[in-house]
SELUMMAR-809656 format. One record per residue (C-alpha): y, z, x. Coordinates in steps of 0.05 Angstrom, whole numbers, plus 32768, in hexadecimal, padded with zeros to 4 digits. Each point is the difference from the previous one (the first is absolute). Example, Ala and Ser with C-alpha at 12.3 -4.5 7.8 and 13.67 -1.06 7.14 Angstrom:
REM residues 2
VOVEX;7FA6;809C;80F6
VOVEX;8045;7FF3;801B
END
This chain:
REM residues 255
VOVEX;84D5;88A8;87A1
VOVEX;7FBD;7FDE;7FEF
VOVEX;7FFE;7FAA;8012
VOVEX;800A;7FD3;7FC9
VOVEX;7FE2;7FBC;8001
VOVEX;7FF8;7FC3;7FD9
VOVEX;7FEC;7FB4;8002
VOVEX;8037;7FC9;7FEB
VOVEX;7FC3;7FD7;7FEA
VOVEX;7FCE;8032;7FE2
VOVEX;803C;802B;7FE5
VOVEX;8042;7FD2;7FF5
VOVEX;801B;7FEC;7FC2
VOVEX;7FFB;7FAD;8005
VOVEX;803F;7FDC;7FEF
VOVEX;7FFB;7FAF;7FF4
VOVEX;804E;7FD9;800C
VOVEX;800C;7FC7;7FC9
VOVEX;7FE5;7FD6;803F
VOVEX;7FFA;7FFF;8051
VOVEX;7FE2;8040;8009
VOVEX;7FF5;804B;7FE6
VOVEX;800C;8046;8015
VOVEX;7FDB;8042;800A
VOVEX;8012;8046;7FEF
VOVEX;7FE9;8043;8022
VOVEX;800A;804B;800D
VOVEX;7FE0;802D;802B
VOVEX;8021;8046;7FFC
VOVEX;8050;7FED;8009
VOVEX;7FF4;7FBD;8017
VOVEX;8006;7FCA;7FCE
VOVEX;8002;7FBC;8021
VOVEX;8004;7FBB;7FE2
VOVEX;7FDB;7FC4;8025
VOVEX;8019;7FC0;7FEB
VOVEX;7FE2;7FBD;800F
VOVEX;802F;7FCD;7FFD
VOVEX;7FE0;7FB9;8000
VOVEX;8026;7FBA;8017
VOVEX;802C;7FE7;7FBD
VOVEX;8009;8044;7FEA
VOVEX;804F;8015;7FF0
VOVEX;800B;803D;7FDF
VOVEX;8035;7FD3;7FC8
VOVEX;7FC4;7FD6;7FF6
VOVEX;7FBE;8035;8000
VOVEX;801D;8045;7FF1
VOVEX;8043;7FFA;7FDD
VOVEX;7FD3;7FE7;7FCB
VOVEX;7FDA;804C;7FFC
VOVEX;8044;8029;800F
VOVEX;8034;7FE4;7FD2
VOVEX;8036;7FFB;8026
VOVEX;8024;7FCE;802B
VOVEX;7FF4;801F;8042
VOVEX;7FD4;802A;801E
VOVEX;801E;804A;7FE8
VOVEX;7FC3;802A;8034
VOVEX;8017;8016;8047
VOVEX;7FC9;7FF3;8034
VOVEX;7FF0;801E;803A
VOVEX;7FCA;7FF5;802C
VOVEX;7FD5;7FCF;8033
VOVEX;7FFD;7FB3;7FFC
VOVEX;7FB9;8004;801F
VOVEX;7FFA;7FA8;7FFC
VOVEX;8028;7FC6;7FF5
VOVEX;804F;7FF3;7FFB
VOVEX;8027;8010;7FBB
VOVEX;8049;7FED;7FEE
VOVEX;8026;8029;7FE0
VOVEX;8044;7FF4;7FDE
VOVEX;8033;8044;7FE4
VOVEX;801E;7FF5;7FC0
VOVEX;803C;7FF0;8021
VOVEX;7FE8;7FCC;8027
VOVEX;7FE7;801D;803E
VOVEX;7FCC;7FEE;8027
VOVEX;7FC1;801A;802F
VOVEX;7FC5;7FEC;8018
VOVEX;7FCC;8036;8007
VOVEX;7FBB;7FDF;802D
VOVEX;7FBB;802D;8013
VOVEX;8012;803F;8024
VOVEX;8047;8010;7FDC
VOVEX;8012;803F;7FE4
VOVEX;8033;7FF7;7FB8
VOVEX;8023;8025;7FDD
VOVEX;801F;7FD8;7FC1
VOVEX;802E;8016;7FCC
VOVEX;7FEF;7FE7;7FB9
VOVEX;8028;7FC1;7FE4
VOVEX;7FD8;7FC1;802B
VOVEX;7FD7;7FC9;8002
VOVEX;7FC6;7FEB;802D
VOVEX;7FD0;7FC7;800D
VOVEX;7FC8;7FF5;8031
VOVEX;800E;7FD1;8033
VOVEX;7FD3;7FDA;801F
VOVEX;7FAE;7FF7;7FFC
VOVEX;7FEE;803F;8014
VOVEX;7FF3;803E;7FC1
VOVEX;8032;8039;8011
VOVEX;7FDC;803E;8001
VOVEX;8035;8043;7FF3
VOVEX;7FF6;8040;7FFD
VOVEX;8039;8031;7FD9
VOVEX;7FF9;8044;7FF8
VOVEX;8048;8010;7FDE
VOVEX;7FF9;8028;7FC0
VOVEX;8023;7FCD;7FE1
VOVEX;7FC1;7FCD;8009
VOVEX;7FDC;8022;7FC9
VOVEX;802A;7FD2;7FCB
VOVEX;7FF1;7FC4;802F
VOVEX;7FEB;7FBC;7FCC
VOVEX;8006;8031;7FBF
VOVEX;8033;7FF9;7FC1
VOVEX;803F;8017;801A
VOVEX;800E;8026;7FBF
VOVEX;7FC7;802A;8002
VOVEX;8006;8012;804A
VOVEX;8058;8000;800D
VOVEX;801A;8042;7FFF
VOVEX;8037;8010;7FD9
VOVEX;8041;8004;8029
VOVEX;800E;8040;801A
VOVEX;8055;8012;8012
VOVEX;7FE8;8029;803F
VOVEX;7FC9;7FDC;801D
VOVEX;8035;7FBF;7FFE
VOVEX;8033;8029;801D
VOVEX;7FD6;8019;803A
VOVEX;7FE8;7FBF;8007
VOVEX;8046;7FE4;8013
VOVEX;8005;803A;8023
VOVEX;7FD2;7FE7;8039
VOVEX;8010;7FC2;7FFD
VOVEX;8047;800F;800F
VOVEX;7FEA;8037;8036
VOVEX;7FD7;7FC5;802F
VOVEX;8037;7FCE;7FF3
VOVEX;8035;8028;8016
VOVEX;8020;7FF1;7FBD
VOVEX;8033;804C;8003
VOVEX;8022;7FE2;7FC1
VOVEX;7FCD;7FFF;7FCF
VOVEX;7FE0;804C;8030
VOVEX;8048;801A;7FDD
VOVEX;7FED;7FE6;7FB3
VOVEX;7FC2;8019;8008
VOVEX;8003;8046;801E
VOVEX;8032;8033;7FEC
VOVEX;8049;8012;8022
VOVEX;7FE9;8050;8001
VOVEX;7FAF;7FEC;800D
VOVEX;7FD6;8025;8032
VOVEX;7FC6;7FED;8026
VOVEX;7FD4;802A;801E
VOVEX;7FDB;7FED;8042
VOVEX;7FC4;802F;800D
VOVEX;7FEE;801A;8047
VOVEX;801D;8010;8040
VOVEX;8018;7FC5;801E
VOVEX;8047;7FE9;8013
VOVEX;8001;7FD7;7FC0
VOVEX;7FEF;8039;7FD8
VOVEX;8028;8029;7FC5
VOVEX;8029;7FF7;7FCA
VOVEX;802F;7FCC;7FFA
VOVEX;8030;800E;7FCC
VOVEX;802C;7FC6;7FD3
VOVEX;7FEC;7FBD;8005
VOVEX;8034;7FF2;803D
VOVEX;7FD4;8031;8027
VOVEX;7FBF;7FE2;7FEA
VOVEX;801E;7FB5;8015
VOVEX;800F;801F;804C
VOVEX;7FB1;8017;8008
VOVEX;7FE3;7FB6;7FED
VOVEX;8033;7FEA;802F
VOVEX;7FE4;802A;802F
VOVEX;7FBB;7FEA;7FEF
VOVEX;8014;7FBE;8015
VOVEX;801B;8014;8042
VOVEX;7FD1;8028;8014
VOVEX;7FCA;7FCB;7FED
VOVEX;802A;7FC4;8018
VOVEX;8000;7FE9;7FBC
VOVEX;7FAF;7FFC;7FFC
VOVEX;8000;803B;7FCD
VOVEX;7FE3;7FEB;7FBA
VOVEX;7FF0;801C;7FC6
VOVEX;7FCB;7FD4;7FD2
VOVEX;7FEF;8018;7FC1
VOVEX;7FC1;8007;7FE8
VOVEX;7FFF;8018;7FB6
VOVEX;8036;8027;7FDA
VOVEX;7FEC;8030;7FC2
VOVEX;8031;8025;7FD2
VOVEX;7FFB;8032;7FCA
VOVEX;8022;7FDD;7FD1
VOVEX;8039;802D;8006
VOVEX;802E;8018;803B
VOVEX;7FCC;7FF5;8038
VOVEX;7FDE;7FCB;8028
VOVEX;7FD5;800C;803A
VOVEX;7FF6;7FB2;8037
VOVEX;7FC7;7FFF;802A
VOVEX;8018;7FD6;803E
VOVEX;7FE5;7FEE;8043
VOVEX;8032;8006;803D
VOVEX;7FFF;7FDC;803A
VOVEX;802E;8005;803E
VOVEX;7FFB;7FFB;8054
VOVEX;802C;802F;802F
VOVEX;7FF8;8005;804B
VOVEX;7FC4;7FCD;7FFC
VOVEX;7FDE;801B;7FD1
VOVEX;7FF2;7FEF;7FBC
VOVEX;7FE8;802D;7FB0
VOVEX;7FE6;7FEF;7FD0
VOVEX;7FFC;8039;7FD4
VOVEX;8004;8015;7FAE
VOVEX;802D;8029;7FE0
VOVEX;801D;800C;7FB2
VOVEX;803B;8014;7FED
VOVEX;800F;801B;7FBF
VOVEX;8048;7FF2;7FD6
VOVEX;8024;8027;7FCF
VOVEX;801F;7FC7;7FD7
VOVEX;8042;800C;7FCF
VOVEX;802B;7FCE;7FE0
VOVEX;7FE3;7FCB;8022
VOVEX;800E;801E;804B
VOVEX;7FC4;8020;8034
VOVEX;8025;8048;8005
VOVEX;7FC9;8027;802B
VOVEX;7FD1;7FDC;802D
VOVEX;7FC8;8028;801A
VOVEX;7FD2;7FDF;8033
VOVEX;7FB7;8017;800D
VOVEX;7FDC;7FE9;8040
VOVEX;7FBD;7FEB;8006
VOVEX;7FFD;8017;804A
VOVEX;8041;802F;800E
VOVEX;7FE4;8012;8046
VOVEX;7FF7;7FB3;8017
VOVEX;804A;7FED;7FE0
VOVEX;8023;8043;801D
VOVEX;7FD8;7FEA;8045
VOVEX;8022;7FB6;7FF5
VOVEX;8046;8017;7FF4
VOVEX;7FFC;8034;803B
END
């Protein structure tokens, strides 16, 4: 694989907010990251709802607050601060405002940051049945939500769970499939988590998530990728097929 480089100030694309601040746009090989510089006043209702369209920001971030403390506030009226050194992770549907005198400095590398202070109808995709349902999928799986897990995946579904480890096989009807996430949780002490990273369907009968797991048993903890790819009919995941982005490491963690 030959190194890919670029410079966010030679190369970036150059993105001025109504006020308070701009952003800057880069990709180097399959690495596109987003710096935004976020100066005291600015409020995304105030300096980039203007831009977007819409009511509330409608772009998941996630990155690196590198400076300065920003409030953030969910649709449904949630609230977090994020200050210099935090790691985030947020959904679309929020708010945000710099608080403070000091310029928040963030860095956000999710794909999703491409659309970032742009006309929401030219960058919104259009809504897709299976990427929504997988979607609620994950959100039900790290909840422990097993209601909605049963409207979402098939009574006669199978997943498949590559490699050699205890955990390993295929677990057949959706009853099955419920006993090895509770398993995952006891063997994990609950840690075990499953964030998704990006979800892409074929329109049709399949959808394939991109997700980041994270769990700690017997003192240690992984952090490792994985995929898993759904057969999707009548609204209902029927076959789940996981890939591994390291099947020797996770067999080696569930031995």
């Amino acid at each position: 694989m030959t190194a890919q480089s670029s410079n966010i100030e030679r190369d970036g694309e150059h993105r001025d907010f109504a006020g308070h601040g701009h952003a800057d746009l880069a990709s180097a090989g399959g690495l596109t990251l987003l710096r935004g510089v976020f100066e005291p006043g600015w409020r995304w209702t105030q300096d980039v709802a203007p831009l977007a369209g819409t009511d509330s920001c409608q772009v998941r971030h996630l990155g690196y607050l590198v400076s300065g403390t920003m409030q953030i506030r969910e649709d449904e009226g949630a609230e977090r601060t994020l200050t210099a050194g935090d790691l985030f992770d947020l959904a679309p549907g929020h708010d945000a405002w710099v608080v403070g005198d000091q310029p928040c400095i963030m860095l956000d590398y999710a794909t999703e940051a491409t659309a970032y202070a742009r006309p929401a109808t030219a960058t919104a995709p259009a809504v897709d049945e299976n990427i929504a349902l997988v979607r609620r999928g994950y959100a039900a799986f790290n909840a422990g939500d097993v209601a909605t897990l049963r409207e979402v995946i098939a009574y006669d579904a199978v997943q498949h769970v590559p490699g050699g480890s205890m955990i390993a096989g295929a677990y057949k009807g959706v009853d099955a499939i419920l006993g090895l996430y509770a398993r995952l949780a006891e063997l994990t002490g609950g840690t075990f988590r499953a964030s998704l990273i990006d979800v892409h369907s074929d329109g049709g009968a399949h959808a394939v998530a991109v997700h980041q797991t994270s769990a700690t048993r017997n003192g240690q903890t992984r952090v490792a990728r994985g995929s898993i790819l759904f057969t999707i009919m009548g609204g209902k995941a029927t076959d789940l097929m996981e890939l591994r982005a390291d099947l020797a490491g996770d067999d080696a963690f569930f031995s």
